[in-house]
C-alpha positions in Angstrom: 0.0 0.0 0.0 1.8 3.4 -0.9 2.7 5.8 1.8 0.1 8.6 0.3 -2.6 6.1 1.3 -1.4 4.9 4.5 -1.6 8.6 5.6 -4.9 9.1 4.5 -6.4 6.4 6.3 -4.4 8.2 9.6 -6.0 10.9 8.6 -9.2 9.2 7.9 -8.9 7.7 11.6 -8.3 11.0 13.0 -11.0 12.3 11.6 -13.2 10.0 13.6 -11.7 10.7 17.1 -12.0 14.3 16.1 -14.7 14.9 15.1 -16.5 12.5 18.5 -14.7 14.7 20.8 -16.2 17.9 19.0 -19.4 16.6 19.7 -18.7 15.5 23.2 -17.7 19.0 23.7 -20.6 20.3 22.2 -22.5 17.7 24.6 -21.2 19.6 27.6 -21.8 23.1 26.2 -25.2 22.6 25.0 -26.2 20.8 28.3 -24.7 24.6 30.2 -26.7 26.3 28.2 -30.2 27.6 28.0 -32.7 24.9 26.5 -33.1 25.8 22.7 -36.4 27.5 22.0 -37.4 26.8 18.1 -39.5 30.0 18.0 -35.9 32.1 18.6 -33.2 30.1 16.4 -31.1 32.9 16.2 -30.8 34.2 20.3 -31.0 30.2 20.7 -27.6 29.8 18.3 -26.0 33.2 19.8 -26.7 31.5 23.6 -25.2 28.6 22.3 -21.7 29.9 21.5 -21.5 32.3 24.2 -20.7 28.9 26.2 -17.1 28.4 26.0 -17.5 24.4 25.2 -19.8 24.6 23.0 -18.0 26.9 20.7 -14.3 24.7 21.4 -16.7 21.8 20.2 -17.7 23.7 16.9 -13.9 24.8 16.4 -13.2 20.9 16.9 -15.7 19.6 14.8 -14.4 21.9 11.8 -10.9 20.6 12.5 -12.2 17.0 11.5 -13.9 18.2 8.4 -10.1 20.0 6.9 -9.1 16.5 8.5 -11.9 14.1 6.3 -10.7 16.3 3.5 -7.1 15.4 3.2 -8.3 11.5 3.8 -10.1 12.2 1.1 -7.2 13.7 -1.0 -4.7 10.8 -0.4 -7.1 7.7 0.5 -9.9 6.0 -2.1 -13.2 7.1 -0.7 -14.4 3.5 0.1 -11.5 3.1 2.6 -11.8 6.3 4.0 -15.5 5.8 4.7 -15.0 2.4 5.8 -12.1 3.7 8.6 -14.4 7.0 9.7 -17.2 4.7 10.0 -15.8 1.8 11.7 -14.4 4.6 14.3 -17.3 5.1 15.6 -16.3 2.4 18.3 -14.4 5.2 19.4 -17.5 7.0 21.0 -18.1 5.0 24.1 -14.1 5.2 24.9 -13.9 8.5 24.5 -16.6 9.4 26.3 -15.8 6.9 29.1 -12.2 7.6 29.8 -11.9 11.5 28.8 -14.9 12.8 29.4 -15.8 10.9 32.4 -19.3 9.9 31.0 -21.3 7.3 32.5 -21.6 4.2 29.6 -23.9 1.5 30.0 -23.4 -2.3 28.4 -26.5 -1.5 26.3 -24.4 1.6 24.6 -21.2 -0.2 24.2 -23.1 -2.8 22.2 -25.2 -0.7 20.1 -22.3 1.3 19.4 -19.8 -1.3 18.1 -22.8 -2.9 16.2 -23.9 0.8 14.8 -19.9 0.6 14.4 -19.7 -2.5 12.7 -23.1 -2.6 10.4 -22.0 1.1 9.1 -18.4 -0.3 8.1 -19.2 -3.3 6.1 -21.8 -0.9 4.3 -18.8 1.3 3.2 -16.0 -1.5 2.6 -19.2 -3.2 0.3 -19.7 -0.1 -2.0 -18.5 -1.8 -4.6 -15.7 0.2 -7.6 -16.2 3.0 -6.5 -12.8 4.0 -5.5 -11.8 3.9 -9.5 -13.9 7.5 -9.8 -15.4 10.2 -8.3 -19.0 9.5 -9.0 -20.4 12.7 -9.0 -22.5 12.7 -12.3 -26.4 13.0 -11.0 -29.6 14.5 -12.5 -31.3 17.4 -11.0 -33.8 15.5 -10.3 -33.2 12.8 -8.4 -30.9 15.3 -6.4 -34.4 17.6 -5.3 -36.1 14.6 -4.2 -33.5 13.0 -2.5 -32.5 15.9 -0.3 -36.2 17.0 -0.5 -37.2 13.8 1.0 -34.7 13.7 4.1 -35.5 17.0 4.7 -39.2 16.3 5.1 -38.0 13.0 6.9 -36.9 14.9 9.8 -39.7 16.7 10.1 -42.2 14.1 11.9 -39.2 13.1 14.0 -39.0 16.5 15.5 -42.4 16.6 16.1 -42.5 12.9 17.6 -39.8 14.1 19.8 -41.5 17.1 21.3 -44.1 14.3 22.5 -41.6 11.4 23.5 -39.6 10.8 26.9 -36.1 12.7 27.1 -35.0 8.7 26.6 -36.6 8.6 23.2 -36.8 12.4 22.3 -33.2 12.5 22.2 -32.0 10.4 19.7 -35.1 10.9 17.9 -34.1 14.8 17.5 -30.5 13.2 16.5 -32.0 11.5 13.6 -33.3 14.5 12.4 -30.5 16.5 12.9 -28.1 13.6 11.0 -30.6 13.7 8.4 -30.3 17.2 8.0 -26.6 16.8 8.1 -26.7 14.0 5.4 -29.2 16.3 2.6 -26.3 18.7 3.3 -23.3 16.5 2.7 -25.2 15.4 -0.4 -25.6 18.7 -1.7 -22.4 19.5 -1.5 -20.8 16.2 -3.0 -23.6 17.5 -5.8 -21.9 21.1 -5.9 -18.8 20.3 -6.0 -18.5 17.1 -7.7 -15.6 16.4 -5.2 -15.4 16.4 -1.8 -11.8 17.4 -1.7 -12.4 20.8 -3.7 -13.5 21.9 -0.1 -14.6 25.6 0.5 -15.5 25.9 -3.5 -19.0 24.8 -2.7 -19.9 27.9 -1.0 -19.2 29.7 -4.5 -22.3 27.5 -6.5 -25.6 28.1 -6.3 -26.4 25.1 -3.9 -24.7 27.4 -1.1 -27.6 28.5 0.0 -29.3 25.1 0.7 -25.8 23.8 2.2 -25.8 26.7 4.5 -29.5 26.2 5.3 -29.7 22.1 6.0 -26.0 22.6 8.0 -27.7 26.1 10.3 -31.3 23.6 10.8 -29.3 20.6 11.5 -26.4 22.4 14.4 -29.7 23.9 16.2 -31.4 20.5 16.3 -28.1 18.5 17.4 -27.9 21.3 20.2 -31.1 20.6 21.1 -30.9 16.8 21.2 -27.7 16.8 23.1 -29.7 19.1 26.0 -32.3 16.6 25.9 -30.5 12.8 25.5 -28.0 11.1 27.1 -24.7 12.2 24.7 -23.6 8.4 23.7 -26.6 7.3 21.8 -27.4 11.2 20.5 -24.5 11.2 19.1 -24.6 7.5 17.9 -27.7 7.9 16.0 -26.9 11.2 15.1 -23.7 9.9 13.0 -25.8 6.6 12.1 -28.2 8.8 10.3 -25.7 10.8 8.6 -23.8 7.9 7.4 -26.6 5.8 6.1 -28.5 8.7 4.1 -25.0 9.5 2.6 -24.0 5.9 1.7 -27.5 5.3 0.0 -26.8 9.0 -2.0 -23.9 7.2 -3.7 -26.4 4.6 -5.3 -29.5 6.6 -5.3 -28.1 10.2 -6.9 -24.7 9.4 -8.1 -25.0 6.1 -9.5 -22.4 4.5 -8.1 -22.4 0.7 -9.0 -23.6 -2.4 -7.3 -21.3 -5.1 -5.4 -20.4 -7.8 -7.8 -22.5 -11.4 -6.7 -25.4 -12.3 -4.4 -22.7 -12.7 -1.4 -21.9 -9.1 -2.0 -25.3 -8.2 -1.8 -26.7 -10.3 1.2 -24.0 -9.1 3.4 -24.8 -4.9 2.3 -28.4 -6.1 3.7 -27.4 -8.1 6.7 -24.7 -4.6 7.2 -28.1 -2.6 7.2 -30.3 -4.7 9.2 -27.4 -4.4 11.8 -27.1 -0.6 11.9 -31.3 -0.8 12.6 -30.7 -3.5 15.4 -28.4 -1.6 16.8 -30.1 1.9 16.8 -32.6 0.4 18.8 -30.4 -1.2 21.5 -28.3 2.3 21.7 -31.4 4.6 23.0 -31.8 4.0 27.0 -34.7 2.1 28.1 -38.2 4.0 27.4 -39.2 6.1 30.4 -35.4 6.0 31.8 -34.5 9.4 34.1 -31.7 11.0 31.9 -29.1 12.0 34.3 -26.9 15.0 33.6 -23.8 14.0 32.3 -20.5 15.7 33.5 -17.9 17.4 31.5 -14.9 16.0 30.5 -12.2 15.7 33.7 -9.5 18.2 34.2 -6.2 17.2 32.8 
């Protein structure tokens, strides 16, 4: 394996530890500051970054996106996604021993199955690492995005009406979804993910800028209401699975070769469900505030 890829896929695993400990941060932050109020997004976001953590989280979590960018630069795209998603194993350690956070058995399970399933999805895309696959029809892009963004819609408002054990990572689907219409736009805009801050110079800005702005406000609010291991779990399960269908749905990206190939991208996926139903606490479980991460 050259040397060029090798460092991508450190970069590709860093990306993954950075980008858990932005959100961990963010989990402390948004948990120190007022509850998010939908009918004030704006004072709600400004409230938000006027706590110290939350905005270190933000700084972090852009770190891991310059990060995922010079994976993607030196690494094919099928390994890279295959590293960033297995690391998601890397939540419940990170939370554990840094941050001090209590983990149940139930989230270490459903994490390294969310982990797992998410993985063998990415490692069973098929050739796609030969191009960039970024041919699509305009089309098929509305819907698509169209249709996560109305996705999240009845899981906001089921949330509103659910336990803090449910209402939480239902609020993280929407949010990942949200996240996901956004990350395929801008694989859409830029027809690379490596050209980086050239997106913001297309038309598809605007909606970028819009589904990235809904989505942060609706993390925020999920980490004040959930526990932050399975927020941030489904959160990152919803985001990965709405942008690893894109690749087949809106950019055409080609099938596994064989019926083994096949069965084991549906077992992958029936895994990733399993297990975002073991990560969520027990229904009616008190949600107990979660410290900050321990001093150094």
């Amino acid at each position: 394996m050259p040397l060029s890829v090798q460092l991508g896929l450190l970069l590709a695993l860093a990306t993954a530890f950075v980008s858990i400990l932005g959100f961990l941060y963010k989990h402390r932050g948004a948990a120190e500051a007022p509850p998010v109020q939908w009918r004030h997004p704006i004072r709600s976001t400004v409230a938000l970054f006027a706590n110290k953590w939350w905005t270190i989280g933000i700084i972090v979590a852009t770190s891991s996106w310059f990060l995922h960018v010079g994976a993607l630069a030196l690494a094919p795209i099928t390994l890279v996604q295959s590293v960033i998603a297995g690391g998601l194993v890397l939540l419940t350690v990170v939370a554990e021993r840094l941050f001090g956070l209590s983990v149940t058995r139930r989230e270490w399970i459903g994490v390294a199955l969310t982990a797992a399933g998410l993985a063998v999805l990415a490692a069973t895309l098929g050739d796609t690492g030969d191009s960039k696959h970024s041919d699509y029809t305009g089309g098929t892009l509305i819907l698509y995005v169209s249709g996560l963004s109305l996705l999240s819609v009845p899981l906001m408002a089921l949330a509103g009406r659910s336990t803090p054990s449910l209402g939480g990572p239902l609020l993280a689907a929407a949010a990942g979804l949200q996240w996901g219409a956004s990350d395929v736009t801008i694989k859409a805009a830029s027809g690379d993910l490596g050209d980086g801050i050239a997106v913001l110079l297309v038309p598809m800005a605007a909606a970028i800028i819009a589904l990235s702005l809904v989505g942060l406000i609706v993390s925020a609010r999920s980490l004040q209401v959930g526990d932050a291991v399975p927020v941030i779990a489904v959160t990152s399960a919803a985001a990965n699975l709405s942008t690893i269908a894109s690749g087949l749905i809106v950019f055409g990206e080609p099938l596994p070769d064989g019926s083994g190939a096949a069965a084991l991208r549906i077992a992958a996926l029936l895994l990733v469900v399993v297990a975002a139903t073991l990560t969520p606490g027990p229904v009616g479980a008190a949600t107990a505030p979660s410290p900050g991460p321990e001093p150094a």
